[in-house]
N, CA, C and O atoms as CSV, one atom per row, in Angstrom:
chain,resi,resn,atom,element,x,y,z
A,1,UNK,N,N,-100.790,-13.852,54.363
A,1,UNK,CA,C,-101.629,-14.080,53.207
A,1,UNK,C,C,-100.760,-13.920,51.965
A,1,UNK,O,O,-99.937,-13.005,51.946
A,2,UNK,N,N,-100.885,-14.758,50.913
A,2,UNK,CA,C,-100.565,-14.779,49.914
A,2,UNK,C,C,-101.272,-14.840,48.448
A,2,UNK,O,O,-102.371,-15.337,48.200
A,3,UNK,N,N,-100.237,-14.119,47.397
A,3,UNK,CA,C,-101.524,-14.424,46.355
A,3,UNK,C,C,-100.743,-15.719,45.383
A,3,UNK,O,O,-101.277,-16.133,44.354
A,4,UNK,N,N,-99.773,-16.113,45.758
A,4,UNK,CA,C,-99.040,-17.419,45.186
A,4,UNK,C,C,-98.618,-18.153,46.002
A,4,UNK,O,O,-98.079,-17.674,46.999
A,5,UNK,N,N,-98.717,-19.374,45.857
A,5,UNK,CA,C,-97.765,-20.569,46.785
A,5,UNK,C,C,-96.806,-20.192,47.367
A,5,UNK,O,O,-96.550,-20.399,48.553
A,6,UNK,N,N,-95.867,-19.312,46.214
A,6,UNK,CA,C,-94.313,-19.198,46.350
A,6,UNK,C,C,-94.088,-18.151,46.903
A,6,UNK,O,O,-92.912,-17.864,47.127
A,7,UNK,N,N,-95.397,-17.032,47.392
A,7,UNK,CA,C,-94.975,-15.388,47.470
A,7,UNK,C,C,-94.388,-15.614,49.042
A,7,UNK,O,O,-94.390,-16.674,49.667
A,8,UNK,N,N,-93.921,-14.387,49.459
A,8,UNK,CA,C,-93.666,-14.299,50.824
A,8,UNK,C,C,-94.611,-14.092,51.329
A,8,UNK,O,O,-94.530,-14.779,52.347
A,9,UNK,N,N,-95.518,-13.601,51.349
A,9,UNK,CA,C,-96.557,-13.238,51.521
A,9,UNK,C,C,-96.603,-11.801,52.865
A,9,UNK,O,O,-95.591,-11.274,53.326
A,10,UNK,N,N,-97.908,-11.476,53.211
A,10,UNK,CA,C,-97.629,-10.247,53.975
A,10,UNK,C,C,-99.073,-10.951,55.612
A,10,UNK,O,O,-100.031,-11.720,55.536
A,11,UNK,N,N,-98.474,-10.165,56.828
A,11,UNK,CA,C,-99.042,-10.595,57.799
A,11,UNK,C,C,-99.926,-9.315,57.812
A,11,UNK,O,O,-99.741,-8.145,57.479
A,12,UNK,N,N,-101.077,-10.098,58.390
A,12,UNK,CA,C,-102.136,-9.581,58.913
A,12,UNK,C,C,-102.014,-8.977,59.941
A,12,UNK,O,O,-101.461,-9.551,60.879
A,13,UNK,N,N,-102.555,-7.442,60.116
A,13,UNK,CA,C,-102.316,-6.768,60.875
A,13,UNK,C,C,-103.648,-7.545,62.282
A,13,UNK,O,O,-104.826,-7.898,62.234
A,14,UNK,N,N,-102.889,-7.510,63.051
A,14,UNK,CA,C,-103.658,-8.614,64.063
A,14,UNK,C,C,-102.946,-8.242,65.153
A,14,UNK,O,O,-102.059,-7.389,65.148
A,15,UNK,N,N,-103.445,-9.082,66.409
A,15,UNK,CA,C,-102.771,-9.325,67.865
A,15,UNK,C,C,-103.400,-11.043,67.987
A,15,UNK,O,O,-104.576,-11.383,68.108
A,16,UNK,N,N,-102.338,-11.804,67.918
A,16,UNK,CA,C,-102.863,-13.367,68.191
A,16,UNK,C,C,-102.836,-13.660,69.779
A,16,UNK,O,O,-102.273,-12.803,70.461
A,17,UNK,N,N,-103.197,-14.398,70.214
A,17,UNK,CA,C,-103.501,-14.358,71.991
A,17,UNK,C,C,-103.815,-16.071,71.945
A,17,UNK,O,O,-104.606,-16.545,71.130
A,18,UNK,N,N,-102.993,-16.996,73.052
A,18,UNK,CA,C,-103.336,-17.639,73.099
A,18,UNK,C,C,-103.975,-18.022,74.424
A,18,UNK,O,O,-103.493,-17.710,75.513
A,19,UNK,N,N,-105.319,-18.863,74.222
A,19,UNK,CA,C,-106.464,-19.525,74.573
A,19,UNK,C,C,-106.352,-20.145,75.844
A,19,UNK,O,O,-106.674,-19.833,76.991
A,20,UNK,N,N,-105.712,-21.272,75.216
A,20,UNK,CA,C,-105.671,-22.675,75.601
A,20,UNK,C,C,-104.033,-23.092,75.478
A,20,UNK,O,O,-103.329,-22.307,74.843
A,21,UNK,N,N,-103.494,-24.120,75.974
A,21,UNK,CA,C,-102.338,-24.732,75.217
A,21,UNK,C,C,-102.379,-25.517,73.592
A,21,UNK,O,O,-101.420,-25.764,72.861
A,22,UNK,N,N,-103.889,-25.797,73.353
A,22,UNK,CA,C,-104.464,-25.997,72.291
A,22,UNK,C,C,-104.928,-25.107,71.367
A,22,UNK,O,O,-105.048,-25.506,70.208
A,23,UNK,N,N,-105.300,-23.647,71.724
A,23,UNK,CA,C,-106.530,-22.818,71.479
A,23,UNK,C,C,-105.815,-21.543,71.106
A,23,UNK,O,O,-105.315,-20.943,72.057
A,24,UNK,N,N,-105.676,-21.041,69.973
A,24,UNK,CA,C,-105.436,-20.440,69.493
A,24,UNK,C,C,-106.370,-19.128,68.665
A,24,UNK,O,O,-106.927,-19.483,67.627
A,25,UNK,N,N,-106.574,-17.427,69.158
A,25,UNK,CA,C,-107.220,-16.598,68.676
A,25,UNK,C,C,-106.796,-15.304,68.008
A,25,UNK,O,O,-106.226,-14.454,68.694
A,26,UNK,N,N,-107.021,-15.101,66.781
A,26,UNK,CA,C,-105.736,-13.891,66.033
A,26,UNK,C,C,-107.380,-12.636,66.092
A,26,UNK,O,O,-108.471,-12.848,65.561
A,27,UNK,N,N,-106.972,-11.461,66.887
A,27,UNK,CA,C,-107.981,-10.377,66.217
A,27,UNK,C,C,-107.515,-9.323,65.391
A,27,UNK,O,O,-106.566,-8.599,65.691
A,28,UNK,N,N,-108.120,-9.245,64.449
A,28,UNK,CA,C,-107.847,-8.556,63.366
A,28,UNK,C,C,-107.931,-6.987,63.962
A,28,UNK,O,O,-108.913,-6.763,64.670
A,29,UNK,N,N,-107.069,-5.972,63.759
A,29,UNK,CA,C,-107.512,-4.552,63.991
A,29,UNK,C,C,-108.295,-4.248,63.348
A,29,UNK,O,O,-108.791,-4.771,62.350
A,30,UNK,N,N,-108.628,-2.681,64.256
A,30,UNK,CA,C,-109.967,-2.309,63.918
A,30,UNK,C,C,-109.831,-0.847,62.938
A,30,UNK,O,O,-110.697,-0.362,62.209
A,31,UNK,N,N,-108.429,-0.351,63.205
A,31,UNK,CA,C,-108.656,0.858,62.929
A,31,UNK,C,C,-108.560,0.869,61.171
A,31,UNK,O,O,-108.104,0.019,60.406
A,32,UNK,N,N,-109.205,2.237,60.899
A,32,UNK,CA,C,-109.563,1.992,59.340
A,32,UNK,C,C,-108.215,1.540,58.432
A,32,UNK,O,O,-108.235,0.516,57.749
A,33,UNK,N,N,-107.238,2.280,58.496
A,33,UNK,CA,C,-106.355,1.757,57.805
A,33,UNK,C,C,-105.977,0.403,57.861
A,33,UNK,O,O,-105.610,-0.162,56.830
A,34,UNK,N,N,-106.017,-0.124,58.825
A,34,UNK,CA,C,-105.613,-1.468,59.560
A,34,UNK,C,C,-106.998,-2.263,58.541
A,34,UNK,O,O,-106.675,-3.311,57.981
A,35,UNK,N,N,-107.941,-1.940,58.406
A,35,UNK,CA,C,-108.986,-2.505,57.997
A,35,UNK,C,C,-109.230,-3.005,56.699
A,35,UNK,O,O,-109.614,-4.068,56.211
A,36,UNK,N,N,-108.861,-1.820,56.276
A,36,UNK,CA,C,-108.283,-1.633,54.481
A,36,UNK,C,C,-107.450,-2.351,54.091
A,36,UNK,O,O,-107.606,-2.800,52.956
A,37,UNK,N,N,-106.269,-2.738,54.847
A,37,UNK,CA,C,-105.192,-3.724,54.894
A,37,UNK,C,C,-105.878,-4.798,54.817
A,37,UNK,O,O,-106.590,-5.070,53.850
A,38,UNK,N,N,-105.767,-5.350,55.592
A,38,UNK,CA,C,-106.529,-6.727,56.179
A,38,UNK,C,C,-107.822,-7.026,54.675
A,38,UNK,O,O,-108.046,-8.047,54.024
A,39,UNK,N,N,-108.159,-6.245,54.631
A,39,UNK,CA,C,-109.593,-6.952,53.676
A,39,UNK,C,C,-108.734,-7.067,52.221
A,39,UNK,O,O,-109.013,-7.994,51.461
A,40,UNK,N,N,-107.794,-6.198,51.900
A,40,UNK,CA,C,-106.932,-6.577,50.605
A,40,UNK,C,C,-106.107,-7.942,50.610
A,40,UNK,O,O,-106.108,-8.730,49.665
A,41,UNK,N,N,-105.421,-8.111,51.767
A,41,UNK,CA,C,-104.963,-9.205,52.329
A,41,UNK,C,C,-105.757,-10.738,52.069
A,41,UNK,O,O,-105.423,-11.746,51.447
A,42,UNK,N,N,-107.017,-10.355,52.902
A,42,UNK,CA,C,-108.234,-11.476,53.074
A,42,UNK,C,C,-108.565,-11.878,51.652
A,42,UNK,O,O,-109.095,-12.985,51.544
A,43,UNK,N,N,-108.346,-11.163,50.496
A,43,UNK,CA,C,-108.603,-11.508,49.475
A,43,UNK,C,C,-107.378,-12.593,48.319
A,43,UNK,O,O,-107.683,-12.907,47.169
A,44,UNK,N,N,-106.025,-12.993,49.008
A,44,UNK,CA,C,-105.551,-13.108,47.964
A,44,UNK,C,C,-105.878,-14.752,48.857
A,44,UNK,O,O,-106.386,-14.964,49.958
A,45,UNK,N,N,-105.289,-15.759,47.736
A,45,UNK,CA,C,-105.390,-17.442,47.956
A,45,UNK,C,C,-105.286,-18.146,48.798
A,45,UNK,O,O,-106.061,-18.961,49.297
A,46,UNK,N,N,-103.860,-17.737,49.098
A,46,UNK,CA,C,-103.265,-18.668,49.876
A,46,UNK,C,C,-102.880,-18.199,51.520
A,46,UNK,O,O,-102.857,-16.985,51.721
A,47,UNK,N,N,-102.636,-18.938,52.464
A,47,UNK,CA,C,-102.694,-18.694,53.816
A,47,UNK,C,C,-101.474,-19.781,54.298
A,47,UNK,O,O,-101.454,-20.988,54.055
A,48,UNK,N,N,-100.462,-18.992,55.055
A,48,UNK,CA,C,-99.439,-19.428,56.007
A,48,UNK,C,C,-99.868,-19.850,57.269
A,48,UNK,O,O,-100.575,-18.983,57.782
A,49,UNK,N,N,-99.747,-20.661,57.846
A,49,UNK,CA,C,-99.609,-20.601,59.554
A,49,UNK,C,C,-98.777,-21.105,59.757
A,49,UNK,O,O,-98.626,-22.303,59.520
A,50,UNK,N,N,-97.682,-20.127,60.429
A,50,UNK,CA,C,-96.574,-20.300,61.160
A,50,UNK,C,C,-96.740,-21.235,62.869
A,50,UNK,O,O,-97.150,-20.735,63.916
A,51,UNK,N,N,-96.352,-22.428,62.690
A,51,UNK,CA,C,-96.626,-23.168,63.947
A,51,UNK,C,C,-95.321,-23.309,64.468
A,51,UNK,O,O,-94.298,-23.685,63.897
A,52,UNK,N,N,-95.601,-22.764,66.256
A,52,UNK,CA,C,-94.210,-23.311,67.110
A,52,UNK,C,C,-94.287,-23.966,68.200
A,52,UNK,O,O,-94.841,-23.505,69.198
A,53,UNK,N,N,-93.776,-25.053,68.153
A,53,UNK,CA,C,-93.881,-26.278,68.987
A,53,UNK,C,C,-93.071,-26.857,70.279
A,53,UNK,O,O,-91.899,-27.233,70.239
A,54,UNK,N,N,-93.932,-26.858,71.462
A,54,UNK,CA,C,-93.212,-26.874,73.102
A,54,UNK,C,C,-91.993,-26.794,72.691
A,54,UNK,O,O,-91.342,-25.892,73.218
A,55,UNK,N,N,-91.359,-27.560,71.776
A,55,UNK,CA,C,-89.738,-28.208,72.362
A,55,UNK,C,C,-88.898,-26.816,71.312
A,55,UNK,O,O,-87.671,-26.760,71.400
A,56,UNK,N,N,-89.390,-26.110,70.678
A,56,UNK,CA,C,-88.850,-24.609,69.749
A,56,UNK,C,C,-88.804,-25.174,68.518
A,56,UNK,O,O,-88.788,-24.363,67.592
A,57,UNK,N,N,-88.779,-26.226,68.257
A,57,UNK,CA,C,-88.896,-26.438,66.428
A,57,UNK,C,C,-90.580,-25.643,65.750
A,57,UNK,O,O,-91.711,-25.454,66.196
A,58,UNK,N,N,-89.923,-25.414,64.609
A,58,UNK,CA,C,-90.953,-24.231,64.292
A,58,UNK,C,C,-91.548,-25.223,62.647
A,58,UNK,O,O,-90.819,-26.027,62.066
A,59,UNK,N,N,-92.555,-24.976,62.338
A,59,UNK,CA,C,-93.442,-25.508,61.048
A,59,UNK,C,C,-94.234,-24.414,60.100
A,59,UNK,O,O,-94.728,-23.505,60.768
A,60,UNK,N,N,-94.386,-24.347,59.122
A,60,UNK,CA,C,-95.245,-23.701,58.308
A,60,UNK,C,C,-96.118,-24.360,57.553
A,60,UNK,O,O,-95.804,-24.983,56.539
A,61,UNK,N,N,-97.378,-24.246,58.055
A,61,UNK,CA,C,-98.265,-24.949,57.042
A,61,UNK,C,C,-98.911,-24.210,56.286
A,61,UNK,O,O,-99.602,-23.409,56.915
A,62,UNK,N,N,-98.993,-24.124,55.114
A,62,UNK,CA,C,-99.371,-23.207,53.468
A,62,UNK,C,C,-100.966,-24.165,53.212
A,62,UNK,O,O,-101.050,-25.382,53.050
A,63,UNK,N,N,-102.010,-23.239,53.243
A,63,UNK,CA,C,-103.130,-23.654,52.591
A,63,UNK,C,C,-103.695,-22.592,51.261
A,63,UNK,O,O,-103.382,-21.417,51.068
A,64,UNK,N,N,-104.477,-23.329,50.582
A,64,UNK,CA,C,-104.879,-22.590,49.342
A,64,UNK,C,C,-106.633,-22.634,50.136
A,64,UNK,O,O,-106.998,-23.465,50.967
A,65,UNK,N,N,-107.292,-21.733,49.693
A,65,UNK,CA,C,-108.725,-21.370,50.143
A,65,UNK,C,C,-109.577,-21.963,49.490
A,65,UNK,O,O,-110.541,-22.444,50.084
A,66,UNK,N,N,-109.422,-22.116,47.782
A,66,UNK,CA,C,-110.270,-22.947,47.089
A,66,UNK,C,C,-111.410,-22.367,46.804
A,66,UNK,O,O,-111.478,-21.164,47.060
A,67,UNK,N,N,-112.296,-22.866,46.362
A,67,UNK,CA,C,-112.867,-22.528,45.936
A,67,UNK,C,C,-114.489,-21.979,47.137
A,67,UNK,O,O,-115.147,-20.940,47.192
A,68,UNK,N,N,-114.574,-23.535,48.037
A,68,UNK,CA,C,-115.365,-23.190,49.007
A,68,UNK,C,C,-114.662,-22.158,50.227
A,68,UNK,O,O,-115.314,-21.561,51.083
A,69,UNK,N,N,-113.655,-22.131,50.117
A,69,UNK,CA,C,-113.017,-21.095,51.096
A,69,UNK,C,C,-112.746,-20.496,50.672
A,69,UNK,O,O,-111.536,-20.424,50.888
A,70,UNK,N,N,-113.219,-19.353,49.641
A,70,UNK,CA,C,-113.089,-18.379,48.585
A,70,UNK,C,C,-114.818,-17.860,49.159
A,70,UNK,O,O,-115.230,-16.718,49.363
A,71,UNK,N,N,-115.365,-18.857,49.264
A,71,UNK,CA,C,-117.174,-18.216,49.421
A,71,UNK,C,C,-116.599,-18.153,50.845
A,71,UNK,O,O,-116.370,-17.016,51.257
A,72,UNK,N,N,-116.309,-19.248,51.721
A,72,UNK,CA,C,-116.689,-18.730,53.065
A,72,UNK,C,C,-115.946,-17.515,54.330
A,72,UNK,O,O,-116.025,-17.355,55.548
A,73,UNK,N,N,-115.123,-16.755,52.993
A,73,UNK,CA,C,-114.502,-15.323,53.522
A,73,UNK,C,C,-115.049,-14.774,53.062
A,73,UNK,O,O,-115.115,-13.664,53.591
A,74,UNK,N,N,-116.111,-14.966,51.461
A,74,UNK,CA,C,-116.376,-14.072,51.197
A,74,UNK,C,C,-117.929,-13.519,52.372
A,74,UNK,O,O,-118.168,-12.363,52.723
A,75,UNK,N,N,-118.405,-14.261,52.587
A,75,UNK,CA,C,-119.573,-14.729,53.385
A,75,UNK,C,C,-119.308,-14.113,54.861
A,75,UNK,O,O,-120.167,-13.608,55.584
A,76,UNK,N,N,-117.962,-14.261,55.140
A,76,UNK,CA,C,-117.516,-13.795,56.355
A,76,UNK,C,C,-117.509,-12.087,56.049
A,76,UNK,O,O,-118.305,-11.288,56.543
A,77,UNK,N,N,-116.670,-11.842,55.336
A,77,UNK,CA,C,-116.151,-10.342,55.165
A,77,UNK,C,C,-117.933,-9.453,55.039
A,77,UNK,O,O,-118.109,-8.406,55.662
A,78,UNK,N,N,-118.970,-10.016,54.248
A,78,UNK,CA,C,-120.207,-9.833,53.915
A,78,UNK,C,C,-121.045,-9.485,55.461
A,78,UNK,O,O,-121.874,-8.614,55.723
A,79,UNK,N,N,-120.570,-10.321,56.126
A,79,UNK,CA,C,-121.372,-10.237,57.494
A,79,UNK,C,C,-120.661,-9.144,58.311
A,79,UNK,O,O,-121.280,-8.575,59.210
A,80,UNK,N,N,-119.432,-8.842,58.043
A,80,UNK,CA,C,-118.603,-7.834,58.556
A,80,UNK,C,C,-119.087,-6.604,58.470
A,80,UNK,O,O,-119.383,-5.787,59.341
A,81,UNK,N,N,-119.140,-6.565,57.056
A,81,UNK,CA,C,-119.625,-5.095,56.651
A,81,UNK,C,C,-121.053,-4.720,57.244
A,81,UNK,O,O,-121.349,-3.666,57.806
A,82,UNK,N,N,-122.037,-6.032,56.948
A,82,UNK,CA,C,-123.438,-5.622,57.076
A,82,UNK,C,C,-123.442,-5.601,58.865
A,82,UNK,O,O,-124.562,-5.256,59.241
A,83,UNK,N,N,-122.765,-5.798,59.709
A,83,UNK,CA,C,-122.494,-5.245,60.802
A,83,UNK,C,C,-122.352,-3.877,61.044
A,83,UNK,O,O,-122.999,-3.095,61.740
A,84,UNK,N,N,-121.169,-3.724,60.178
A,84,UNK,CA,C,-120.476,-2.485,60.385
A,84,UNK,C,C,-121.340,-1.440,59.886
A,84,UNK,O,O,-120.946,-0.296,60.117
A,85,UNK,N,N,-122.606,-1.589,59.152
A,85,UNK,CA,C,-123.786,-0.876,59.340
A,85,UNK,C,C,-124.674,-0.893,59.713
A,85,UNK,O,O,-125.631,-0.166,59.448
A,86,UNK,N,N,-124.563,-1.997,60.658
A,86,UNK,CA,C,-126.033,-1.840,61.689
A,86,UNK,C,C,-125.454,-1.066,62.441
A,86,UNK,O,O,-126.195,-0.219,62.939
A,87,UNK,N,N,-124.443,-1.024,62.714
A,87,UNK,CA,C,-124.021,-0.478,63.984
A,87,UNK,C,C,-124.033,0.827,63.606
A,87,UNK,O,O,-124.125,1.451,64.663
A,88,UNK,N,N,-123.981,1.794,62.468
A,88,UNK,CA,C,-123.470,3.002,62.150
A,88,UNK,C,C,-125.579,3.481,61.974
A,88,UNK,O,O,-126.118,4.566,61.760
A,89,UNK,N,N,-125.989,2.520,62.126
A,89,UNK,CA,C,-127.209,2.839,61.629
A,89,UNK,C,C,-127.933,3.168,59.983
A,89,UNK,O,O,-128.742,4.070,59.763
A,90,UNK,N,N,-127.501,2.371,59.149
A,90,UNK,CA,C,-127.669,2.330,57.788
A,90,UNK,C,C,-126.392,3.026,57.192
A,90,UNK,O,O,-126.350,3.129,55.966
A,91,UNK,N,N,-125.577,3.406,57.773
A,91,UNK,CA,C,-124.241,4.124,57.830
A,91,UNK,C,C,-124.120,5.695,57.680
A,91,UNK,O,O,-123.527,6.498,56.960
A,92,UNK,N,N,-124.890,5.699,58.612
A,92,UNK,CA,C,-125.142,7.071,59.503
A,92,UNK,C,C,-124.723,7.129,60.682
A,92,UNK,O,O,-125.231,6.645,61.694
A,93,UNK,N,N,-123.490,7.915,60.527
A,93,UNK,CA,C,-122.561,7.890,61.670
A,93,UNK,C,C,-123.804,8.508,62.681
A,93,UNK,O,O,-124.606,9.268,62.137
A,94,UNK,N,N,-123.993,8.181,64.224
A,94,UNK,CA,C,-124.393,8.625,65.091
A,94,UNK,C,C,-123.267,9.413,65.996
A,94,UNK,O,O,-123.598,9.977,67.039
């Protein structure tokens, strides 16, 4: 994740696992610090994906989030949380 085109940007604390030969799944950690990370992360613009291809040549494709992909993390991260208190029970640790 990046917050400029040009930054280096920083990786998401994750474990990626692949699927399919097509199918590709990154899970985000869970633990709090790891969490805290990740949602500061989730917030800046821009997004890397590092692609590597059967034959070892490697690609980076750089996207910007925009404006509708600015709502639909935010929308995501929103459903995260309001999870993360159903489950605690209004966020009352059980």
């Amino acid at each position: 994740m990046k917050a400029t085109e040009s930054d280096r940007g920083d990786t998401l604390i994750a474990v990626p696992a692949k699927v399919t030969d097509k199918l590709y799944m990154l899970a985000l950690n869970d633990l709090p610090e790891a969490r805290a990370k990740n949602l500061e992360l989730l917030e800046r613009q821009w997004i890397d994906l590092p692609i590597s291809y059967q034959d070892g040549t490697r690609a980076l494709l750089t996207l910007e989030k925009g404006e509708d992909g600015e709502r639909v993390f935010n929308q995501a991260i929103q459903a995260w949380a309001s999870d993360d208190l159903a489950r605690t029970d209004g966020g009352n640790a059980q």
